[in-house]
VEXDREN-2710 file (C-alpha; in Angstrom, 1 decimal):
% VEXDREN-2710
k/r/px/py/pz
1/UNK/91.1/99.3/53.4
2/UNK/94.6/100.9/53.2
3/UNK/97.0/100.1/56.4
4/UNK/100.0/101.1/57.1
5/UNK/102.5/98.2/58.4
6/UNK/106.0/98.3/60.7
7/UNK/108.1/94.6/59.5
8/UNK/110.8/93.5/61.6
9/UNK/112.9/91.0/60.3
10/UNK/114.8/88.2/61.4
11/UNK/112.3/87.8/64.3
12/UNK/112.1/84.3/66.4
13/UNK/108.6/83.6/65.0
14/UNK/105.8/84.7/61.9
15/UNK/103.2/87.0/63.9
16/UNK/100.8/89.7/63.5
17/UNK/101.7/91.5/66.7
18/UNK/99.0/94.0/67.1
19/UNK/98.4/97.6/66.0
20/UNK/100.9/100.7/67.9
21/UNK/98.8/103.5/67.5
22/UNK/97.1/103.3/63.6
23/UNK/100.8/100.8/62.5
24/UNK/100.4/97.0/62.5
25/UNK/103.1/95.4/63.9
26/UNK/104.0/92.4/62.0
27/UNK/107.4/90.1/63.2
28/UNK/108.7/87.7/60.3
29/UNK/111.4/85.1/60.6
30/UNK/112.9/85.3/56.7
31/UNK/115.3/88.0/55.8
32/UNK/114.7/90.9/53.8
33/UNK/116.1/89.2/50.0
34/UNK/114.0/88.7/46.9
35/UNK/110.6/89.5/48.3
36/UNK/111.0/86.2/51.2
37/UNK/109.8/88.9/53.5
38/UNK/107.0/90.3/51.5
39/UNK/105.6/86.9/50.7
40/UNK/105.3/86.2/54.9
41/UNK/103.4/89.5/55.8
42/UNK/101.1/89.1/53.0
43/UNK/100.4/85.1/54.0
44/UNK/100.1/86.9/57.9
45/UNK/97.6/89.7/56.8
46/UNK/95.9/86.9/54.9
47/UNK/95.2/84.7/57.4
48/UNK/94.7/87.9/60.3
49/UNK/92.2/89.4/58.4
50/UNK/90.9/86.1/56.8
51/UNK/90.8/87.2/53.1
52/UNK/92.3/85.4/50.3
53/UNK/96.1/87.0/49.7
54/UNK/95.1/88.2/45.9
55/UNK/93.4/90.5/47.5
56/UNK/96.2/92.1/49.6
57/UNK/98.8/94.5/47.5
58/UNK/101.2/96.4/48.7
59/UNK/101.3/100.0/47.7
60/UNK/104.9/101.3/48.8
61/UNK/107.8/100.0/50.6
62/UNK/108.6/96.9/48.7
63/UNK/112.0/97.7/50.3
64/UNK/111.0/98.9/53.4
65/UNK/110.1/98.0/56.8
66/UNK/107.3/100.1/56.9
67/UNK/104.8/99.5/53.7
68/UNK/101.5/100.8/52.6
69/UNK/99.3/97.6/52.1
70/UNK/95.8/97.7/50.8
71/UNK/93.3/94.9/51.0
72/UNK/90.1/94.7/48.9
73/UNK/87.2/92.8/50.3
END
């Protein structure tokens, strides 16, 4: 499955907010630095779609609020 993903940073809590349209809204607490951020929304999309994180990659926007995940099954 390939989903596309909206990050906000700096956020009050770690949540999977909820899809906007075909997005996934995702809120993280750590900053955008050295891959903290990354780390959180693939632990999130882990435990919101309940499959081990090896299986989630992240296609494009390694530097970006809005990324390009994929997740095998």
């Amino acid at each position: 499955m390939i989903l596309q993903v909206k990050v906000i940073t700096k956020a009050s809590e770690n949540k999977v907010v909820g899809f906007e349209g075909d997005i996934l809204k995702i809120k993280c607490t750590e900053v955008p630095e050295k891959g903290k951020a990354n780390e959180v929304v693939i632990k999130l999309i882990s435990d919101y779609y309940n499959v081990p994180k090896r299986n989630i990659k992240i296609l494009r926007g390694h530097k970006s609020s809005k990324k390009t995940i994929q997740i095998d099954s």
